[in-house]
Residue, then its C-alpha position, 0 to 999 in steps of 0.5 A: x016503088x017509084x014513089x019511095x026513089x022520088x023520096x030518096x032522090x028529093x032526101x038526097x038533094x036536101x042532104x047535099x044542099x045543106x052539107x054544101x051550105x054547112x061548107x061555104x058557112x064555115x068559110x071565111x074566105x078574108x081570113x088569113x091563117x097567118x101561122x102559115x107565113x113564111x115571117x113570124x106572125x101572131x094570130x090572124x090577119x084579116x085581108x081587106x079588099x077595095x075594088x073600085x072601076x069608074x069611067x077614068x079608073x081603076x083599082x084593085x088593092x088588098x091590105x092587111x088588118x090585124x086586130x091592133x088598133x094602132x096598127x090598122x089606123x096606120x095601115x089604113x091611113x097609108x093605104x087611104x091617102x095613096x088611093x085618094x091621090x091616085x083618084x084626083x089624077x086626070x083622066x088620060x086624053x081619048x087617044x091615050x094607048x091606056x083608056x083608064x089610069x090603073x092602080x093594083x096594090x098587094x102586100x108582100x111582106x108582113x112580119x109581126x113581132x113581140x116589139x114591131x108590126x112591119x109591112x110592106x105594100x107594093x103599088x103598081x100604077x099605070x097612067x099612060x107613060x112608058x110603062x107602069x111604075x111599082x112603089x114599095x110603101x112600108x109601115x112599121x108600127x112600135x106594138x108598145x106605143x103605138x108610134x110609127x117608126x123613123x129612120x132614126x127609130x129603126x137605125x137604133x135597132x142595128x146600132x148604126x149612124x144614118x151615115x154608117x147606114x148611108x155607106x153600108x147601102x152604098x156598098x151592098x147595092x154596087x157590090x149587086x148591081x155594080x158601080x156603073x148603074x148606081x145614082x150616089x145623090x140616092x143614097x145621101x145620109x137623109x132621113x128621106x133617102x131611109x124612109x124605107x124599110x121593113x123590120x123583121x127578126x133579126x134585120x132591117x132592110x132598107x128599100x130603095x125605089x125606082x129611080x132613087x138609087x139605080x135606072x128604072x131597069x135594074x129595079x129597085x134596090x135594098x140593103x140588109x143590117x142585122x138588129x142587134x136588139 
């Protein structure tokens, strides 16, 4: 009698062990299902992590990959080219209040149409100031030629002038903040001033970072067109 529960018992814990392995096995746990984005998406996209610690560093970012290889490249490349600067920066002296330099980028937007890949990168750094500084770093990528987008691609789709844009910008971002806090000089009919931007269905969305238009406390600003194609 003993015998026949210790082979139940051993005949259960096999059972349970290989459900628990036939569940984990089919989990892909650096998968996103984006059908359930909230932005229009096709397909999947697969989140691709880089966590790195050192004596003088740390880093801990996620960027997204969608099987398009012009795409990627482009993401890629962005993303490489922030992480080496960051990693060429000083160490902190000893008795800086932050030991190590810090870098965490997510992504926050990413939308995915029959024309245009859009995303955009939010990278927080702190390196011992005042307090840490967030950038907001956009890709956009034409799916027909693989080209990444310029102000002067992306004020085609909203049917404007730089400088129609330039005036539009201005009045959205005092109407939101008012006119005391606003930094003209940043909103300047440059094509630097509207590197910026993310696409999405029916609009474009220009971003003004930190400092560029409005006082690092009343954070960064955008403004909203709608694409007419």
């Amino acid at each position: 009698m003993k015998r026949s529960i210790q082979y139940l018992i051993a005949l259960l814990v096999v059972v349970a062990a290989a459900y628990i392995l036939f569940v984990y096995g089919q989990q892909k746990p650096t998968t996103v299902d984006t059908a359930t984005s909230t932005t229009a998406i096709v397909g999947q996209m697969t989140v691709v992590p880089v966590q790195e610690s050192t004596d003088t560093y740390t880093i801990d970012a996620t960027y997204p990959q969608f099987g398009i290889p012009s795409v990627d490249a482009a993401i890629k490349s962005t993303v490489d080219a922030g992480l080496n600067e960051f990693r060429s920066y000083p160490p902190n002296p000893p008795d800086s209040s932050t030991p190590k330099n810090s870098l965490i980028e997510k992504f926050d937007h990413v939308y995915q149409g029959p024309d245009v890949v859009s995303v955009s990168l939010l990278v927080s750094e702190d390196t011992g100031g005042a307090h840490p500084n967030t950038n907001i770093i956009t890709i956009n990528v034409d799916l027909r030629t693989g080209h990444v987008l310029t102000p002067d691609d992306v004020i085609a789709l909203i049917g404007k002038t730089l400088s129609q844009v330039a005036v539009g910008s201005q009045e959205q971002v005092t109407t939101a903040i008012g006119s005391d806090e606003i930094f003209a000089d940043g909103f300047a009919a440059t094509a630097d001033n509207y590197a910026t931007f993310r696409i999405d269905k029916d609009s474009v969305t220009f971003i003004f970072n930190n400092y560029q238009v409005a006082p690092y406390s009343a954070g960064p600003q955008q403004a909203v067109f709608a694409r007419i194609k």
